[in-house]
mmCIF file of the N, C-alpha and C atoms, coordinates in Angstrom:
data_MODEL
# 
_entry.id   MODEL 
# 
loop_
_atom_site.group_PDB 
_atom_site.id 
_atom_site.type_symbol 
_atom_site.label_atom_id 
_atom_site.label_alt_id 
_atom_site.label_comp_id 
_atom_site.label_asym_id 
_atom_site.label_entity_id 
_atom_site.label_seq_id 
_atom_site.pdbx_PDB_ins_code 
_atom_site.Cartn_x 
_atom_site.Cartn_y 
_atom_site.Cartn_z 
_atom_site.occupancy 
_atom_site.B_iso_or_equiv 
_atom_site.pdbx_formal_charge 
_atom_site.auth_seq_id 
_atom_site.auth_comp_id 
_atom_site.auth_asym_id 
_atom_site.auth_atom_id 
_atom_site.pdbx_PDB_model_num 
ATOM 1   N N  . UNK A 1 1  ? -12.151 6.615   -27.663 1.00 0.00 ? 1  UNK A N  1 
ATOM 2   C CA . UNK A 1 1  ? -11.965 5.225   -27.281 1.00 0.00 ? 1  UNK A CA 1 
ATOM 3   C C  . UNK A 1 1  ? -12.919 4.873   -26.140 1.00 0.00 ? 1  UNK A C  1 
ATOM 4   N N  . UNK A 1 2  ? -13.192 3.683   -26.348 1.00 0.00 ? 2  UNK A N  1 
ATOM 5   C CA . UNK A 1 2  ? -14.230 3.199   -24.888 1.00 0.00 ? 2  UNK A CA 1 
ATOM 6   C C  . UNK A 1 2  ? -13.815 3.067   -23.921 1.00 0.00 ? 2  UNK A C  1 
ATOM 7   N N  . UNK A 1 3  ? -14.026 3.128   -23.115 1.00 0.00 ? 3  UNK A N  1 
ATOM 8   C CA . UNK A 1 3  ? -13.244 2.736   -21.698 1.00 0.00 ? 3  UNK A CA 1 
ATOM 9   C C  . UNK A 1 3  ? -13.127 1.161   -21.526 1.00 0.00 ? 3  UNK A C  1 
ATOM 10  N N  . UNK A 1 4  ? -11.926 0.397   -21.652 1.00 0.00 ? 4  UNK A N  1 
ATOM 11  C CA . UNK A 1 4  ? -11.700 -0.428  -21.909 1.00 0.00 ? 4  UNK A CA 1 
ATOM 12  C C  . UNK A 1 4  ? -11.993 -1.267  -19.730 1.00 0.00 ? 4  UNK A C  1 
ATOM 13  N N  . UNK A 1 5  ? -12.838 -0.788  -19.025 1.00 0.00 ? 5  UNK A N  1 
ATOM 14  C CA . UNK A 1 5  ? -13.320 -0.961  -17.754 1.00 0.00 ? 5  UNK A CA 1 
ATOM 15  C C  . UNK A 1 5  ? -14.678 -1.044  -18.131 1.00 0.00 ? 5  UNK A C  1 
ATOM 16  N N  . UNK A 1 6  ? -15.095 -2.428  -17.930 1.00 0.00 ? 6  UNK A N  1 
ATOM 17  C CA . UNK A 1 6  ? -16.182 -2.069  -18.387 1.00 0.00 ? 6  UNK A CA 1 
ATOM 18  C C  . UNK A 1 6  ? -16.782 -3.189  -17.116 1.00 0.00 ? 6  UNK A C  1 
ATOM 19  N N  . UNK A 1 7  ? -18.223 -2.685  -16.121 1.00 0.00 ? 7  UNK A N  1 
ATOM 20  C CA . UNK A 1 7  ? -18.436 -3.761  -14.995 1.00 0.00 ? 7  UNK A CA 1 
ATOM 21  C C  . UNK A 1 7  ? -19.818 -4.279  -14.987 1.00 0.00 ? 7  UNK A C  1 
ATOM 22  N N  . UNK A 1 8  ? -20.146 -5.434  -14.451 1.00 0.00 ? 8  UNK A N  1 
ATOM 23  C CA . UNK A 1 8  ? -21.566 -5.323  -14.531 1.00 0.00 ? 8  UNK A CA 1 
ATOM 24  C C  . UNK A 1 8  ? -22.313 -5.247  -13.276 1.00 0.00 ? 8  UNK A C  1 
ATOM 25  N N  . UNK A 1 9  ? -23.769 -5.353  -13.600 1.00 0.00 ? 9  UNK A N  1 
ATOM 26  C CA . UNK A 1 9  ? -24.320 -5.025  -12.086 1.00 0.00 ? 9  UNK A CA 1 
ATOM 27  C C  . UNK A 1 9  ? -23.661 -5.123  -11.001 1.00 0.00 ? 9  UNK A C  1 
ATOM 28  N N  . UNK A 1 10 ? -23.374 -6.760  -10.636 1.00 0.00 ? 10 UNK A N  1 
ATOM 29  C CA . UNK A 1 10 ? -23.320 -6.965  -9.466  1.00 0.00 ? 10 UNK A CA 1 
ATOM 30  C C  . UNK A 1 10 ? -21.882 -6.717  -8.723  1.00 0.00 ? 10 UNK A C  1 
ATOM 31  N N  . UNK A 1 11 ? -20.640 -6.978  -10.309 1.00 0.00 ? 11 UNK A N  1 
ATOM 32  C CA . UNK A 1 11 ? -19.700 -6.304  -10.102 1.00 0.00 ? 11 UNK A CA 1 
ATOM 33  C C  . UNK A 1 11 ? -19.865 -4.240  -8.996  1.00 0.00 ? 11 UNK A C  1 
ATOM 34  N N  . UNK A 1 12 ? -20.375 -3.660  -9.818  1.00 0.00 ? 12 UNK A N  1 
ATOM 35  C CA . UNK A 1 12 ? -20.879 -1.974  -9.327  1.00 0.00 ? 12 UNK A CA 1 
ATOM 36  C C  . UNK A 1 12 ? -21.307 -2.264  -8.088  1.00 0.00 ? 12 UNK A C  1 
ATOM 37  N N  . UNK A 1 13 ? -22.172 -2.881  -7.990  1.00 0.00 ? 13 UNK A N  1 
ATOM 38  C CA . UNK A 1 13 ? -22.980 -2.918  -6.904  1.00 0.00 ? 13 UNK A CA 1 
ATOM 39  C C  . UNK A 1 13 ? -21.806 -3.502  -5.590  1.00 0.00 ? 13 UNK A C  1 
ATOM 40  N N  . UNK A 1 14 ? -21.119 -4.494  -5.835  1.00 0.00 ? 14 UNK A N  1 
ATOM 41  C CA . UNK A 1 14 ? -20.500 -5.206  -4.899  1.00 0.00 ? 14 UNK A CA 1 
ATOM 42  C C  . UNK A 1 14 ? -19.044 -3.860  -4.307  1.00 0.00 ? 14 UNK A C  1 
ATOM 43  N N  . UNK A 1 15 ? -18.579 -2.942  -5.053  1.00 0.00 ? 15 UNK A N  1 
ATOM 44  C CA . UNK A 1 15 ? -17.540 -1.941  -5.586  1.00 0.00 ? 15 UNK A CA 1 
ATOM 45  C C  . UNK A 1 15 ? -18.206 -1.215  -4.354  1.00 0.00 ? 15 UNK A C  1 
ATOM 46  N N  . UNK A 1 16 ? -19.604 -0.577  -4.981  1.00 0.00 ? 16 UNK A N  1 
ATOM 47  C CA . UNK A 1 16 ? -19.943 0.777   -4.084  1.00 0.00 ? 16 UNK A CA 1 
ATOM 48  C C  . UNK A 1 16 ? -20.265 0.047   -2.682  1.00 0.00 ? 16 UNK A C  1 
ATOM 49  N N  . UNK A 1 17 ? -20.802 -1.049  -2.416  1.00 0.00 ? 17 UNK A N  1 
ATOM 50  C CA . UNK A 1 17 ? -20.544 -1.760  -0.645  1.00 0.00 ? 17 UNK A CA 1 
ATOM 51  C C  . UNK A 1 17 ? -19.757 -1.299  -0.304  1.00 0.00 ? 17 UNK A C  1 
ATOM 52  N N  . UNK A 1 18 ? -17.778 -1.582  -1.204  1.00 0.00 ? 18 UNK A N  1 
ATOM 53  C CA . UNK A 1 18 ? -17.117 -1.738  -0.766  1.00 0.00 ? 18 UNK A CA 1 
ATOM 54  C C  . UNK A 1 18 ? -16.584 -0.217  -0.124  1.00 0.00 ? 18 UNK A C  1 
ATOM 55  N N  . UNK A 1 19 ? -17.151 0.488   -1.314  1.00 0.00 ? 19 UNK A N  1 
ATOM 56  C CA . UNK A 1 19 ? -16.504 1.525   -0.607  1.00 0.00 ? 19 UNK A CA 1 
ATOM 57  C C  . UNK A 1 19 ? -17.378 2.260   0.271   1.00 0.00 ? 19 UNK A C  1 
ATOM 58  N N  . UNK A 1 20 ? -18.480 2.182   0.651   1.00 0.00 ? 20 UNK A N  1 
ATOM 59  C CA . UNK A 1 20 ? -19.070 2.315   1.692   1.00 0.00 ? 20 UNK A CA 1 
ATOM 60  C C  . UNK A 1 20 ? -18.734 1.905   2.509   1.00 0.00 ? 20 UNK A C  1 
ATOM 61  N N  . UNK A 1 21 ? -18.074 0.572   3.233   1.00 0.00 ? 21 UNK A N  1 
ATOM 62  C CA . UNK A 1 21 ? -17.796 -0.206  4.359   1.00 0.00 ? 21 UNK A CA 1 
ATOM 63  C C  . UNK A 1 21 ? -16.607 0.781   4.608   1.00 0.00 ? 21 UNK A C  1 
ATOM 64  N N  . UNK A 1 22 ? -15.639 0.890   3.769   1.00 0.00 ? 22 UNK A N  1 
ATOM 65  C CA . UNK A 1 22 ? -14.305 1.064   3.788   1.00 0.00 ? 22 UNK A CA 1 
ATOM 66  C C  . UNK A 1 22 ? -14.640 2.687   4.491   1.00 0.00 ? 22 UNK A C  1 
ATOM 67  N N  . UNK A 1 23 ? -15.257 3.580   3.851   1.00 0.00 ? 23 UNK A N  1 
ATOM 68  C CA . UNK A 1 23 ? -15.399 5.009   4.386   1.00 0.00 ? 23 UNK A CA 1 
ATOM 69  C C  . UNK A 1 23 ? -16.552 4.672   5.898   1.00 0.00 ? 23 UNK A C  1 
ATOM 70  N N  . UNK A 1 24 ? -17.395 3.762   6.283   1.00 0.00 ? 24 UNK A N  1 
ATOM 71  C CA . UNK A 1 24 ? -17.686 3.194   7.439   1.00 0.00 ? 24 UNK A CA 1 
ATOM 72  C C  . UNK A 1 24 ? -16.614 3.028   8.443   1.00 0.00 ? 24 UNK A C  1 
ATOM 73  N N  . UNK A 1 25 ? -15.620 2.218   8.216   1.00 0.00 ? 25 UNK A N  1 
ATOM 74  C CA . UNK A 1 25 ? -14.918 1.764   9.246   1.00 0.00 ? 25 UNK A CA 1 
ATOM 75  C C  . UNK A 1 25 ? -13.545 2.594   9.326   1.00 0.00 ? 25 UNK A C  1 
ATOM 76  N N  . UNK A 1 26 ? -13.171 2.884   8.375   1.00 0.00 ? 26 UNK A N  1 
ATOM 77  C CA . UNK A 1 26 ? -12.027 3.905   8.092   1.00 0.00 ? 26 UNK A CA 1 
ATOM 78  C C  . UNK A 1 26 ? -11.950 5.634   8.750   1.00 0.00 ? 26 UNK A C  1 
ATOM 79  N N  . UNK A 1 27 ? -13.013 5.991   8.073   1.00 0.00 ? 27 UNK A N  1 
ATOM 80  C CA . UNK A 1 27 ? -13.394 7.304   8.482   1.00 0.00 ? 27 UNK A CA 1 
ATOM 81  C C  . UNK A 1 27 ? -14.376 8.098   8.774   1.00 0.00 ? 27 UNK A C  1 
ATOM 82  N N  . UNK A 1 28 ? -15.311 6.896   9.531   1.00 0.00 ? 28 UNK A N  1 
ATOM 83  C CA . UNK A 1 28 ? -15.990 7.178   10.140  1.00 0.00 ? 28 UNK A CA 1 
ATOM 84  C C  . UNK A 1 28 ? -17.405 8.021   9.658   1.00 0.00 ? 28 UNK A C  1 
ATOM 85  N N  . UNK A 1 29 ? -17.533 7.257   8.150   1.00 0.00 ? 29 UNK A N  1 
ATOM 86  C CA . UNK A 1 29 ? -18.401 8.370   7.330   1.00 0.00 ? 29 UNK A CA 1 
ATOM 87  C C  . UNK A 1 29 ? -19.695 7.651   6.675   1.00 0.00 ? 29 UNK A C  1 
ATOM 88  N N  . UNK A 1 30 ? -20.748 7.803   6.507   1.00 0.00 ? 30 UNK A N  1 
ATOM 89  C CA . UNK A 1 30 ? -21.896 7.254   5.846   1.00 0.00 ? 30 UNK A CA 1 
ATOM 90  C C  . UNK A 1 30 ? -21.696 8.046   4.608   1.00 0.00 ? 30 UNK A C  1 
ATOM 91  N N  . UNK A 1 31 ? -21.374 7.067   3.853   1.00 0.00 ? 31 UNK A N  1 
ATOM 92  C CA . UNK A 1 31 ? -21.208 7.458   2.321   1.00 0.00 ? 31 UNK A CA 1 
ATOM 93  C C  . UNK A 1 31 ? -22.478 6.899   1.813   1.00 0.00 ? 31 UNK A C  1 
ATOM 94  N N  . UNK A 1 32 ? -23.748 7.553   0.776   1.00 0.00 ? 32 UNK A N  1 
ATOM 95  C CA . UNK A 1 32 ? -24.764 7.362   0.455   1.00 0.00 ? 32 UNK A CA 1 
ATOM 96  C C  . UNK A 1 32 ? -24.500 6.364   -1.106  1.00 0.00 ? 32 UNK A C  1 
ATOM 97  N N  . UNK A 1 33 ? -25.569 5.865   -1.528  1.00 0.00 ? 33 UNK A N  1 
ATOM 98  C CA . UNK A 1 33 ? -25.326 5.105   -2.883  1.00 0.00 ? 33 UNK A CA 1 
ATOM 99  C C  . UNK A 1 33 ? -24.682 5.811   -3.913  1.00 0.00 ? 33 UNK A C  1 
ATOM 100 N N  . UNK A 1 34 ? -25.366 7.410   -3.944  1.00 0.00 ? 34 UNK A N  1 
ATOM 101 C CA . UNK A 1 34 ? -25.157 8.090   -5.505  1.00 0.00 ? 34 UNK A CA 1 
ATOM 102 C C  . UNK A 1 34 ? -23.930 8.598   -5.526  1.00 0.00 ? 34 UNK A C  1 
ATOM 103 N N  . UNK A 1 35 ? -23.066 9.149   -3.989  1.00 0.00 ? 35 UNK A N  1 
ATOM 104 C CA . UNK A 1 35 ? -21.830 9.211   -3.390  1.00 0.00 ? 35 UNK A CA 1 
ATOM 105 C C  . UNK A 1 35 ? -21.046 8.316   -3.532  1.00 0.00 ? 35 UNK A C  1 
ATOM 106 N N  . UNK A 1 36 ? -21.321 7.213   -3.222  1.00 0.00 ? 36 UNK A N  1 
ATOM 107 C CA . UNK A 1 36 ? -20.213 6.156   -3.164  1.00 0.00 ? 36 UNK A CA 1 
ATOM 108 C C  . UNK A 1 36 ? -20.220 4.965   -5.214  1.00 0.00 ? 36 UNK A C  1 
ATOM 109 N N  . UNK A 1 37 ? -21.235 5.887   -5.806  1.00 0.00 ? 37 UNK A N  1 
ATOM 110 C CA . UNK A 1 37 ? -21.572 5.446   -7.325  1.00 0.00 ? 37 UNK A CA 1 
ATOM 111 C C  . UNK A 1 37 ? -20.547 6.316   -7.779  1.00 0.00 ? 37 UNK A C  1 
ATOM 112 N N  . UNK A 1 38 ? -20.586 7.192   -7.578  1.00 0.00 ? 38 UNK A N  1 
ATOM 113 C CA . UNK A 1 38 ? -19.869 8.780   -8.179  1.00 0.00 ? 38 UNK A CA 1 
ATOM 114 C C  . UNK A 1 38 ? -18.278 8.545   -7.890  1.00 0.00 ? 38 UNK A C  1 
ATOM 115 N N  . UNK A 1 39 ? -18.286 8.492   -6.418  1.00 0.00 ? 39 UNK A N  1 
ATOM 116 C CA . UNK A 1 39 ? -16.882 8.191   -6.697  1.00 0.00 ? 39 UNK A CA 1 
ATOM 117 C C  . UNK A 1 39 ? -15.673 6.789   -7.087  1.00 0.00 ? 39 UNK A C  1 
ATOM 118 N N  . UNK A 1 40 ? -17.233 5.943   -7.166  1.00 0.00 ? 40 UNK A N  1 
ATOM 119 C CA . UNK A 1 40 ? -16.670 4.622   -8.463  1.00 0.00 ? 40 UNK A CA 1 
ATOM 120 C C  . UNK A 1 40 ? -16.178 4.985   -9.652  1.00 0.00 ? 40 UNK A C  1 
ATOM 121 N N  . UNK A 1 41 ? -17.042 5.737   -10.019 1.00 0.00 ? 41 UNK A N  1 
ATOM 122 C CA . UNK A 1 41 ? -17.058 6.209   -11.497 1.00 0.00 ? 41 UNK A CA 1 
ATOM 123 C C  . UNK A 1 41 ? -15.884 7.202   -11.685 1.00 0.00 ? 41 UNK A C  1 
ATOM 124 N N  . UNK A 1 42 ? -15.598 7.933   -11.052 1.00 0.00 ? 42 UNK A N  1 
ATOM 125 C CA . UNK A 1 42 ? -14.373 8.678   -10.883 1.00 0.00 ? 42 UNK A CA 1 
ATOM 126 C C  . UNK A 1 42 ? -12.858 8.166   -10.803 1.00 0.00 ? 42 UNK A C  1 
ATOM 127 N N  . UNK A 1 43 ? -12.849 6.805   -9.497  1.00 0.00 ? 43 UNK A N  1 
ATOM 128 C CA . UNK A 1 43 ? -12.012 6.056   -9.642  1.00 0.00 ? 43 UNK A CA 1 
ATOM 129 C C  . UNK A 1 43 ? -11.906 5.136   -11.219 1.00 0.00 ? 43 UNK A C  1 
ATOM 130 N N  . UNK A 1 44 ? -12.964 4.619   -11.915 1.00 0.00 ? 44 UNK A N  1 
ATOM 131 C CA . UNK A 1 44 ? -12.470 4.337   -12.735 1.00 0.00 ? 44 UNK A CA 1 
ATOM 132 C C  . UNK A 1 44 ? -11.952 5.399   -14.273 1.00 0.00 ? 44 UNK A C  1 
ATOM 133 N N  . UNK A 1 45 ? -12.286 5.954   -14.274 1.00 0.00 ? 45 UNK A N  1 
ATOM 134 C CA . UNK A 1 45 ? -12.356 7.085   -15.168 1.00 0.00 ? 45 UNK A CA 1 
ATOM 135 C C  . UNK A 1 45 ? -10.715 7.695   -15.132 1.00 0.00 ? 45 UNK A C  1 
ATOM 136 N N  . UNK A 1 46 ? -10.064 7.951   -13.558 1.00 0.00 ? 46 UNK A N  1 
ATOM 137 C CA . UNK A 1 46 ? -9.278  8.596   -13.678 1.00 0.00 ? 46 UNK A CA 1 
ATOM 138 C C  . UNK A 1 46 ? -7.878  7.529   -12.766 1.00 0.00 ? 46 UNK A C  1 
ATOM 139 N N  . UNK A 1 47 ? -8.720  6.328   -12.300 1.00 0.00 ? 47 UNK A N  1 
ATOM 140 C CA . UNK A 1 47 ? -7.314  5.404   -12.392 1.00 0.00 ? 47 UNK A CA 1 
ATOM 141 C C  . UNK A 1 47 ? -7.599  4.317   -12.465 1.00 0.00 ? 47 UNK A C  1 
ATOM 142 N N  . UNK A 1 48 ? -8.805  3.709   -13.501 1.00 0.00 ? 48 UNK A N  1 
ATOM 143 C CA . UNK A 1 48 ? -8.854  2.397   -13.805 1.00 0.00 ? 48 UNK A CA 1 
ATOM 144 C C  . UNK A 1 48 ? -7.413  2.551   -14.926 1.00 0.00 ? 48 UNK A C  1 
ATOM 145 N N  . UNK A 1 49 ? -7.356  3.432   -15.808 1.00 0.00 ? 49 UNK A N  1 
ATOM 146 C CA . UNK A 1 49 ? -6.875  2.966   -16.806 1.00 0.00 ? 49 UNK A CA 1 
ATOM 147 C C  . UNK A 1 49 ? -4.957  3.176   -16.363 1.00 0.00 ? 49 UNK A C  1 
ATOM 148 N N  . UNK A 1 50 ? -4.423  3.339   -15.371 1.00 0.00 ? 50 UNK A N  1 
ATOM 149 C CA . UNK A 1 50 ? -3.339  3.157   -15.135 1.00 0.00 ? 50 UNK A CA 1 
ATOM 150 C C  . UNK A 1 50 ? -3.700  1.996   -14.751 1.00 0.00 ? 50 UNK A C  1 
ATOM 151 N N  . UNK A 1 51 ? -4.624  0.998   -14.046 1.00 0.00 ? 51 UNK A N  1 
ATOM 152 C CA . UNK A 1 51 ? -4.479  -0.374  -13.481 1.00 0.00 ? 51 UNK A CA 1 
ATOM 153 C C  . UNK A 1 51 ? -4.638  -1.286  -14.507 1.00 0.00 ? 51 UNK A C  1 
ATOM 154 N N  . UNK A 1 52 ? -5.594  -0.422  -15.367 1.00 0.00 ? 52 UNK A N  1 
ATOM 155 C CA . UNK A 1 52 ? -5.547  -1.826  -16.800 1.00 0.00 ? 52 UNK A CA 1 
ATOM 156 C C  . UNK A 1 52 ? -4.003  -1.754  -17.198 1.00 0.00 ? 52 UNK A C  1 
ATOM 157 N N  . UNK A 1 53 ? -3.619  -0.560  -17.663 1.00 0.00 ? 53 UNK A N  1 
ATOM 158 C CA . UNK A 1 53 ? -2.263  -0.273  -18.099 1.00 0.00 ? 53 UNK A CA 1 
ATOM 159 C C  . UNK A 1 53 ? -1.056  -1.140  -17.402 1.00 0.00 ? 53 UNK A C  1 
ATOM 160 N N  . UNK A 1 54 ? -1.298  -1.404  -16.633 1.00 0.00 ? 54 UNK A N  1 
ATOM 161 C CA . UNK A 1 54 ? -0.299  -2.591  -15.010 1.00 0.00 ? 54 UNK A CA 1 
ATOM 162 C C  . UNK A 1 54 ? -0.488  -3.976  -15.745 1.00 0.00 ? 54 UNK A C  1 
ATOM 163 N N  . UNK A 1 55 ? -1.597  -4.122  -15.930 1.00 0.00 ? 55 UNK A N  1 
ATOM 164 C CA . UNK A 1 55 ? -2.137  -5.641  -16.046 1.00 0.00 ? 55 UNK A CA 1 
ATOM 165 C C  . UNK A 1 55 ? -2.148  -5.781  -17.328 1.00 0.00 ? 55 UNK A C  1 
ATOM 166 N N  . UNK A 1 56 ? -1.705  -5.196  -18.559 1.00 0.00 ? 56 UNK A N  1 
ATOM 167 C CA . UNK A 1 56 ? -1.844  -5.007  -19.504 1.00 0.00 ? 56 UNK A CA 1 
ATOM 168 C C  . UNK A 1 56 ? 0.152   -5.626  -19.702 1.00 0.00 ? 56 UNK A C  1 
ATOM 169 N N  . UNK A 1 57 ? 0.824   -4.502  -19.414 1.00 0.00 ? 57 UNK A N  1 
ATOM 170 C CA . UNK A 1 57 ? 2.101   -4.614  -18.853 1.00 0.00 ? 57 UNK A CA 1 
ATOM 171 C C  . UNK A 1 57 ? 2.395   -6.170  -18.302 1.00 0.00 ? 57 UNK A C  1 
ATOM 172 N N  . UNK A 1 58 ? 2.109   -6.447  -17.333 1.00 0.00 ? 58 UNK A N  1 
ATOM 173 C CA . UNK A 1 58 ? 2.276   -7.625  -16.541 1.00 0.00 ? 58 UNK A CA 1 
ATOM 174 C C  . UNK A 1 58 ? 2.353   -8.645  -17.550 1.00 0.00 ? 58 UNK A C  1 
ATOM 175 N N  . UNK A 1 59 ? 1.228   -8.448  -18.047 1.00 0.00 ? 59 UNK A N  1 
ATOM 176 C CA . UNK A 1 59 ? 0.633   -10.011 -19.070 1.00 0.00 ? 59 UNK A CA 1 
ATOM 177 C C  . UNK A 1 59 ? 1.748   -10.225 -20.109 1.00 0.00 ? 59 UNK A C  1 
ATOM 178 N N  . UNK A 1 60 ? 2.092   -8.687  -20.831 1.00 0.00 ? 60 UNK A N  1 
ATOM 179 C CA . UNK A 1 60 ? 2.865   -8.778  -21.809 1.00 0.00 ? 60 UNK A CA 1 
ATOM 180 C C  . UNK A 1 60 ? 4.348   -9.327  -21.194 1.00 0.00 ? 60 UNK A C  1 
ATOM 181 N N  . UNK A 1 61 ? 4.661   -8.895  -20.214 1.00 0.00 ? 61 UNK A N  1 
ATOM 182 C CA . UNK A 1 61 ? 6.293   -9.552  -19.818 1.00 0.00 ? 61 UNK A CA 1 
ATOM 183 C C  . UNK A 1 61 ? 5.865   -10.749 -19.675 1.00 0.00 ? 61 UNK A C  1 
ATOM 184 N N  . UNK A 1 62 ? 4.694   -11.679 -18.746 1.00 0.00 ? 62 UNK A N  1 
ATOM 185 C CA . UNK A 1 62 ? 4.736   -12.747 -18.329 1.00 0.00 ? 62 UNK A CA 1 
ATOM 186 C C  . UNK A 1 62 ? 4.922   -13.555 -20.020 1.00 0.00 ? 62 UNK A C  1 
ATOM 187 N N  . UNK A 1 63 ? 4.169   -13.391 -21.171 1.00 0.00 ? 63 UNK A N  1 
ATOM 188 C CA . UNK A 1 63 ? 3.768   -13.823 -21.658 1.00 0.00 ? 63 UNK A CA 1 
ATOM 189 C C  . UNK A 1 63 ? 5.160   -13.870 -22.960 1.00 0.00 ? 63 UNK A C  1 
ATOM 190 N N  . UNK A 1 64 ? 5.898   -12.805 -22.701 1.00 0.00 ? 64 UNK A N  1 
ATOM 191 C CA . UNK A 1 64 ? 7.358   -12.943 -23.347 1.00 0.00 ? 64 UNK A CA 1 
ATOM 192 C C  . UNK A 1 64 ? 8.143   -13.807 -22.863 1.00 0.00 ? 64 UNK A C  1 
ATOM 193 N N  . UNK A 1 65 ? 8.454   -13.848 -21.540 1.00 0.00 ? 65 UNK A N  1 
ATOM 194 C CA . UNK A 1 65 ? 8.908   -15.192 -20.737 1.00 0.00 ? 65 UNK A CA 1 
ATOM 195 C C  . UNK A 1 65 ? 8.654   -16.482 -21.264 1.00 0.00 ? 65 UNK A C  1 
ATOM 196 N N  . UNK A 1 66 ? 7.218   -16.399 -21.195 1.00 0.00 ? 66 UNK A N  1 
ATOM 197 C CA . UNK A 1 66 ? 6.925   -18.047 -21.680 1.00 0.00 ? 66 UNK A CA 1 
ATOM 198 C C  . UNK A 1 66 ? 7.643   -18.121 -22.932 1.00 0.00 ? 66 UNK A C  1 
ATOM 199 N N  . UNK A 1 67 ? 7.608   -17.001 -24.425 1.00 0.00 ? 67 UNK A N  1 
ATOM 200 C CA . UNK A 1 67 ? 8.196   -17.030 -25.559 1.00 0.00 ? 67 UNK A CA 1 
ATOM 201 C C  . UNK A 1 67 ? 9.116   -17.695 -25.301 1.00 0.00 ? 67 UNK A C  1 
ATOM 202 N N  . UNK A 1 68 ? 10.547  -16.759 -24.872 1.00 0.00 ? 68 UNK A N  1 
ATOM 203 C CA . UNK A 1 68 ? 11.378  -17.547 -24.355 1.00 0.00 ? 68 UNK A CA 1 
ATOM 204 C C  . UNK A 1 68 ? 11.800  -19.009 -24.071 1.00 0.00 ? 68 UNK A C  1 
ATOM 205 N N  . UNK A 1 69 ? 10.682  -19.457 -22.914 1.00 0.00 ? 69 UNK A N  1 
ATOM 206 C CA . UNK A 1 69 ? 11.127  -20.815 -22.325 1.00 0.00 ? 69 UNK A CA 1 
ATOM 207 C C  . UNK A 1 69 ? 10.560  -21.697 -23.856 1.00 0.00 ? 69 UNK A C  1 
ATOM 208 N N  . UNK A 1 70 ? 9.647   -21.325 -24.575 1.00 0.00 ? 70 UNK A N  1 
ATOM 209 C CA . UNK A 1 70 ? 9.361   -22.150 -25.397 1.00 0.00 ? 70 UNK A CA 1 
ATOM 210 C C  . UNK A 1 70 ? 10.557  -22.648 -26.853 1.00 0.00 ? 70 UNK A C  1 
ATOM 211 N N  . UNK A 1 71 ? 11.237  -21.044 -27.050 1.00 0.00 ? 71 UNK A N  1 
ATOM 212 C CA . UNK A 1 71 ? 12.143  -21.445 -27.635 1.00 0.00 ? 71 UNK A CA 1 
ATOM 213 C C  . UNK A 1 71 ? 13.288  -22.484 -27.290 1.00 0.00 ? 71 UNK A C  1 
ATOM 214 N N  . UNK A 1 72 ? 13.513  -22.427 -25.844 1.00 0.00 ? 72 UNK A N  1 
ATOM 215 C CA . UNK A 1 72 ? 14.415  -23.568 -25.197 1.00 0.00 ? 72 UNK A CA 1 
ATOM 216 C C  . UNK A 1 72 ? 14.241  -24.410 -25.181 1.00 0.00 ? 72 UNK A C  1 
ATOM 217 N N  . UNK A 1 73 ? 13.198  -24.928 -25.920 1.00 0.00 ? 73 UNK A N  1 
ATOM 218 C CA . UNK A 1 73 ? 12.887  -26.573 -25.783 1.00 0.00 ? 73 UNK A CA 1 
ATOM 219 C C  . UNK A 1 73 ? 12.901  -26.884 -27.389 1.00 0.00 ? 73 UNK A C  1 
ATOM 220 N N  . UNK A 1 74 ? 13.577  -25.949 -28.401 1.00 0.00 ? 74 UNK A N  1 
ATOM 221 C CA . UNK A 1 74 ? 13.494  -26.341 -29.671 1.00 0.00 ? 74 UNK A CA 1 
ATOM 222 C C  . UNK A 1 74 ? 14.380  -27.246 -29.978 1.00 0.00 ? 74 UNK A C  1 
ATOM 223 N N  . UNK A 1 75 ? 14.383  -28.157 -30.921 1.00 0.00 ? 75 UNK A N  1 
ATOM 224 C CA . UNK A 1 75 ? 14.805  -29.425 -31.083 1.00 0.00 ? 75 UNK A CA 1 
ATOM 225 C C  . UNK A 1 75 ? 16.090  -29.109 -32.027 1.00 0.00 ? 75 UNK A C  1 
ATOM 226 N N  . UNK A 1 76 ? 17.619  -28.999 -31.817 1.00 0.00 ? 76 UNK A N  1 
ATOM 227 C CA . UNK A 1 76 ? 18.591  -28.747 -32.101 1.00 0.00 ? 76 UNK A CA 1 
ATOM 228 C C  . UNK A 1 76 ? 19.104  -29.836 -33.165 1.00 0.00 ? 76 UNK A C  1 
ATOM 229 N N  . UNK A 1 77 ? 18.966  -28.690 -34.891 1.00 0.00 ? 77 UNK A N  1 
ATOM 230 C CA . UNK A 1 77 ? 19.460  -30.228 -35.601 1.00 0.00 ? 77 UNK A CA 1 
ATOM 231 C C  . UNK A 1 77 ? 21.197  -30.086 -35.501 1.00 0.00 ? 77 UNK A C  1 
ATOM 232 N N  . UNK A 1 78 ? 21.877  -31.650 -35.896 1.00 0.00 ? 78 UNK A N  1 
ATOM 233 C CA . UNK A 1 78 ? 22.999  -31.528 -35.797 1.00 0.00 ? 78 UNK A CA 1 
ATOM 234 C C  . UNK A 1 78 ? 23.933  -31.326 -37.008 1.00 0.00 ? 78 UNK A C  1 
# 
């Protein structure tokens, strides 16, 4: 299966900043590009797909709900 995470440039690019800043101010560490690429790629690999799995989840309850409210507005013959 594909990895259903899929990012583009500027998405990656904006990711590994982040986690550069974050290991900057956090712990005090200069994390390099291919370092802070690597362990993008890792994070998604080994917990994008529990977060898709969340949001995947989420959508489906929100989206049963609405089922629901929609049936409540059905027009009751007498």
């Amino acid at each position: 299966m594909q990895n259903p995470i899929q990012l583009n440039d500027t998405q990656r690019n904006e990711m590994i900043s982040s986690l550069q800043t974050y290991f900057e101010q956090e712990k005090d560490e200069q994390l390099g590009d291919l370092a802070a690429g690597l362990l993008l790629d890792f994070i998604i690999k080994e917990l994008g797909p529990i977060f898709y799995n969340a949001g995947i989840e989420a959508s489906y309850q929100f989206m049963n709900e609405k089922m629901e409210d929609l049936f409540g507005i059905q027009v009751r013959e007498r």
